[in-house]
C-alpha positions in Angstrom: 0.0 0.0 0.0 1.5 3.7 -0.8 1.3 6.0 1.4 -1.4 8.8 0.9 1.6 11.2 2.3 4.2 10.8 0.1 2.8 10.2 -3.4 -1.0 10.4 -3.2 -1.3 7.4 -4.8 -3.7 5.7 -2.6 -5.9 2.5 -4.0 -9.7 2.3 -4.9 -10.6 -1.5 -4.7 -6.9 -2.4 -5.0 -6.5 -0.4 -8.9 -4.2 2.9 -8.5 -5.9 6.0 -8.4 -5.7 7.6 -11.9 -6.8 4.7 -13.6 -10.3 5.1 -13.4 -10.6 8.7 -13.6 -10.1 11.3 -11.8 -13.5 12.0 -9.9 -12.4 9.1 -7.8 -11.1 9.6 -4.3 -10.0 6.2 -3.7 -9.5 4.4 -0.6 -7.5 5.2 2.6 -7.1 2.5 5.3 -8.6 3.1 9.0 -6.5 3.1 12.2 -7.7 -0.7 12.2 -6.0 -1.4 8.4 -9.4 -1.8 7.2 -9.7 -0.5 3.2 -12.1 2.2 3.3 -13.7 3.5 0.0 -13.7 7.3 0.2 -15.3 8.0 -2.8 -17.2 11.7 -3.3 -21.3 11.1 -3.7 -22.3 10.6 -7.7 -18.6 8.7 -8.5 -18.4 6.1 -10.5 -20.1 2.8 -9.3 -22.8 4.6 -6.8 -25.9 3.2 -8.0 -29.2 5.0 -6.8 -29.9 1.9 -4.6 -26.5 2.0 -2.4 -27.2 5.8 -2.2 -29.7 5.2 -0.1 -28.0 3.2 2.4 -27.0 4.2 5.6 -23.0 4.5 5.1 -21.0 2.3 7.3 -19.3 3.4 10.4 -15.7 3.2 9.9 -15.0 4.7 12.9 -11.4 6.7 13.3 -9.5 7.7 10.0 -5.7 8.8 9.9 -6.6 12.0 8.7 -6.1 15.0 11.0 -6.0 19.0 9.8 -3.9 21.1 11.0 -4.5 24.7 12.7 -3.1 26.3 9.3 -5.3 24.3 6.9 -2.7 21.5 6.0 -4.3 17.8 5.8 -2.0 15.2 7.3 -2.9 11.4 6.3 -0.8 8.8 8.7 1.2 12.0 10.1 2.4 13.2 6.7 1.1 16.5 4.5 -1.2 15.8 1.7 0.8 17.1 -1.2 -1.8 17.4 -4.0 -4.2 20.0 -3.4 -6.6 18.3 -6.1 -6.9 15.3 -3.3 -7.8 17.8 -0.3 -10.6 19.5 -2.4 -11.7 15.8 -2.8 -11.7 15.0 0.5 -12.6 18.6 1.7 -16.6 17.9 -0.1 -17.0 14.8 1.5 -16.4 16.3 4.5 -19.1 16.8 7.4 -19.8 17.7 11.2 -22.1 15.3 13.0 -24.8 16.4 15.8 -22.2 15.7 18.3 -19.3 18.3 16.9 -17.0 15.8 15.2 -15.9 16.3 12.0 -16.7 13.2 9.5 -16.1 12.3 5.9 -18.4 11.1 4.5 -19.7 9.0 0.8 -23.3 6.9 0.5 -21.2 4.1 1.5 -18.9 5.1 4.1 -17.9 7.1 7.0 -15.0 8.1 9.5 -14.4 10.3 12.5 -11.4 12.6 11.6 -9.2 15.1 13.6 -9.2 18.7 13.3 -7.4 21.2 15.6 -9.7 23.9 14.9 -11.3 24.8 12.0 -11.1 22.5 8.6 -10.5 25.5 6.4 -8.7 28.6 6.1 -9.7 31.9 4.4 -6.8 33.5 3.0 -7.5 35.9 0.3 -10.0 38.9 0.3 -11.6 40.5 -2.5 -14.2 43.6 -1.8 -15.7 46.0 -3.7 -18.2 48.9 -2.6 -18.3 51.3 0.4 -20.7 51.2 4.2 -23.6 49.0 3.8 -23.2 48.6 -0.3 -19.7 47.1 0.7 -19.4 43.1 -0.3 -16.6 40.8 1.2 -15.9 37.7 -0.5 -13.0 35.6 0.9 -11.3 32.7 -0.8 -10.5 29.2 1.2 -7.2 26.9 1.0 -9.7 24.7 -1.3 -10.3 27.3 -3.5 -14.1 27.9 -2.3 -15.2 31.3 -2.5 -17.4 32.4 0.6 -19.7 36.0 0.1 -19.9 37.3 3.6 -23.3 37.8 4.7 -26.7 36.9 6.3 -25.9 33.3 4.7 -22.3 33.5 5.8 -21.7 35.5 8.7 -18.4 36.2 10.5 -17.8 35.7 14.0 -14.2 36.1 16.1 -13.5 34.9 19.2 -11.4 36.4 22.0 -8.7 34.2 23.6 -10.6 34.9 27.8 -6.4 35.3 28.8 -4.9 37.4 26.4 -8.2 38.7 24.3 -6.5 37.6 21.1 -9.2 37.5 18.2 -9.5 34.5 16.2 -12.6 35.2 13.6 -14.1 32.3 11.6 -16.8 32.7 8.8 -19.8 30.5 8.5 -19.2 28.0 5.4 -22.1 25.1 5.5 -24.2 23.6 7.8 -23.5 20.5 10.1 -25.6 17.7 10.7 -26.8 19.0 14.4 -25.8 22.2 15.9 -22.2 22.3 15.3 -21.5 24.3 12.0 -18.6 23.9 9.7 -16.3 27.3 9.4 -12.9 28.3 8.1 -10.9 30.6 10.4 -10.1 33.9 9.1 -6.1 33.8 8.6 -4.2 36.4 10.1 -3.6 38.3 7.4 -6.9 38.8 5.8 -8.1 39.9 9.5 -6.1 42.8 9.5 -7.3 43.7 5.8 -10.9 43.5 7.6 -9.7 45.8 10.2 -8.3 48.1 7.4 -11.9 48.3 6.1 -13.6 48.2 9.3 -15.6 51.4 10.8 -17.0 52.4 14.5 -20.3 51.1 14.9 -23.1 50.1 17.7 -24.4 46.6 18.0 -26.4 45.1 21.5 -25.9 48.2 22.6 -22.5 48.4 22.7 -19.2 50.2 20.7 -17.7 48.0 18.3 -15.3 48.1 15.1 -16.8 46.3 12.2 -17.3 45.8 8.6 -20.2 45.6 6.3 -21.0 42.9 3.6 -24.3 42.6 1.8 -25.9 44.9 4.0 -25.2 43.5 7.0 -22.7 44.6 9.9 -20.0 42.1 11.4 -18.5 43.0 14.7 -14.6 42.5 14.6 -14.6 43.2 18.7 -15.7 45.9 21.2 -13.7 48.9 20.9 -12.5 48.8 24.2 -13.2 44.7 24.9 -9.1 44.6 25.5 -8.1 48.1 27.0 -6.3 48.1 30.1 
């Protein structure tokens, strides 16, 4: 078996990937050696009858993302970005917060140390409430900020550090799926932001699609 890590050259149904197109995602073994068909929904082979199935459990996968957005299989990076968009569709968040990939026929718990995606390129155009964001992910996904994807930062309780996230897609339960801001697009937000009220409170923020974003409370760190 290659490994995923070093040449991407992982097995679907013991044929190398590549030779049966490249929609396929292949398979990836489980922390059990068990083959495990990650293939994205509407591949080749997925008739309308195994679509409706409930995909087997597979439970843990070798897969964990980092902080910065890199996908590790079996401890080493990803190095085709094609293969991380793959896997990046098929991914999920159950009802209970964990993060999933997920086919008609399979499934597997995966680790991520914060958020699965990254935004790392900002585009705007437009001024005040006619202003429109629109960020760009490590997978190439472009997000518009807005009522449908709203932005949110957290504040380290210690040091009051933001760390803002944007809303991509729903989860299965409660638990959304987001994509951290990166560092440097935050401080292009704070290079567009403007004073503004919000629960009654001051606040620095920016617009997008009519709709106001708090960045933090003016004075949430002072002192």
């Amino acid at each position: 078996m290659s490994e995923l890590g070093h040449d991407a050259n992982i097995l679907s149904n013991g044929v190398p990937r590549g030779t049966r197109g490249s929609d396929e995602a292949g398979c990836a073994e489980n922390r059990t050696g068990t083959m495990v068909s990650l293939r994205p929904p509407g591949s080749a082979g997925m008739g309308a009858r195994r679509q409706s199935r409930v995909p087997v459990d597979c439970g843990d996968l070798p897969f964990l993302i980092k902080r910065d957005g890199t996908w590790l299989y079996r401890g080493s990076p990803i190095g085709r970005k094609s293969m991380v968009c793959l896997f990046a569709s098929v991914l999920k968040r159950d009802a209970d917060g964990e993060f999933i990939l997920q086919t008609p026929a399979e499934r597997g718990r995966i680790e991520v140390e914060d958020a699965p995606f990254v935004a790392i390129e900002l585009d705007w155009h437009g001024k005040g409430r006619r202003q429109v964001l629109n960020l760009r992910t490590n997978v190439d996904k472009m997000i518009t900020v807005g009522p449908d994807h709203p932005l949110r930062v957290a504040h380290d309780l210690l040091t009051c550090e933001p760390t803002p996230y944007v809303f991509v897609r729903e989860g299965q339960g409660p638990f959304p799926i987001e994509a951290r801001i990166s560092r440097a697009v935050y401080y292009e937000l704070v290079a567009l932001a403007e004073p503004g009220m919000q629960f009654g409170k001051r606040v620095l923020g920016v617009w997008s699609r009519g709709t106001f974003f708090s960045l933090g409370e003016l004075s949430a760190c002072a002192g």
